[in-house]
C-alpha positions in Angstrom: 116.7 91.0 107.1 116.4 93.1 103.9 115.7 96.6 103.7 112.8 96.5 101.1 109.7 97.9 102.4 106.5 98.9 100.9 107.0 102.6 101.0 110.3 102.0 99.0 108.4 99.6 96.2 105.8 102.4 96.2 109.0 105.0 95.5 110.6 103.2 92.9 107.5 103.2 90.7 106.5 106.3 91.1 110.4 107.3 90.1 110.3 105.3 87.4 109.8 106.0 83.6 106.2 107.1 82.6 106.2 104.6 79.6 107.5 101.5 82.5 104.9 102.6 84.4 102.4 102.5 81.9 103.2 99.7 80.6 103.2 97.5 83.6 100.2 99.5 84.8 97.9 98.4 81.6 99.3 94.9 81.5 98.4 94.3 84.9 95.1 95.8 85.1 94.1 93.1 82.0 95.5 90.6 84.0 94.2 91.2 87.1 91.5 93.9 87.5 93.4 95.7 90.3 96.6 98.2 89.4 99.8 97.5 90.3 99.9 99.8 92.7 97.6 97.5 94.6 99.9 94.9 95.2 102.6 96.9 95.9 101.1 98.4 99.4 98.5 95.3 99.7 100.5 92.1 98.8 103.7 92.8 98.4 104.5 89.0 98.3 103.0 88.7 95.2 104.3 91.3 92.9 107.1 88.8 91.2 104.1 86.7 90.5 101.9 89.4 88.9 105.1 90.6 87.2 105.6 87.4 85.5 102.2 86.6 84.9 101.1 90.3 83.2 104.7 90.9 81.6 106.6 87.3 81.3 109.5 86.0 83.1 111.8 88.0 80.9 110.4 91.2 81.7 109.7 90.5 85.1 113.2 90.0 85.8 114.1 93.2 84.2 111.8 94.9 86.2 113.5 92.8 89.4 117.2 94.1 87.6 115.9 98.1 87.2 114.4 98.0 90.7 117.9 96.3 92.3 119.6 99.2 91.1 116.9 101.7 91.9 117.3 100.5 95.5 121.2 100.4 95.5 121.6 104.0 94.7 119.1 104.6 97.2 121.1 102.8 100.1 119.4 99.8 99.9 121.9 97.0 98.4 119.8 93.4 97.4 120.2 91.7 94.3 117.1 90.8 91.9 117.5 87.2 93.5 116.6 88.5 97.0 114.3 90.6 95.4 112.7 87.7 93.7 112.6 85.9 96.8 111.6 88.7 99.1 108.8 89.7 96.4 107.2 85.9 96.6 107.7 85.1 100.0 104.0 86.8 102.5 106.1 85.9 105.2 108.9 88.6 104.9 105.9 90.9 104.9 104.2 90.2 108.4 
């Protein structure tokens, strides 16, 4: 099992840049009504989905790419595949 949690999600948006954050923060809220942060702590399994549906599957994956690397440096080695995975999958997060 992976070592994502929602407390570490939580972390690496609140580390990240202000303009990521406000970016992805706007661009979900038009999309969805609900901020980011939202899905984040309450449905985890569906933040690649809002991802790709408020940024695009180009961004989304960047954001999967910046967060991989977030998590390595903070001992917590998965690629943006698992991450893709782990982020779409409401099972991993019973």
């Amino acid at each position: 099992m992976s070592c994502v949690t929602r407390e570490l999600l939580v972390r690496f948006y609140s580390d990240s840049s202000f303009s990521l954050r406000v970016m992805v923060h706007y661009r979900v809220v038009s999309t969805y009504g609900k901020p980011f942060d939202f899905f984040l702590m309450e449905e985890p399994w569906r933040v690649y989905e809002v991802l790709e549906r408020a940024l695009g599957r180009h961004n989304a994956e960047l954001v999967l790419r910046i967060l991989s690397e977030w998590l390595g440096r903070n001992g917590c080695s998965t690629s943006p595949e698992e991450l893709k995975r782990i982020l779409s999958d409401r099972g991993y997060w019973k």
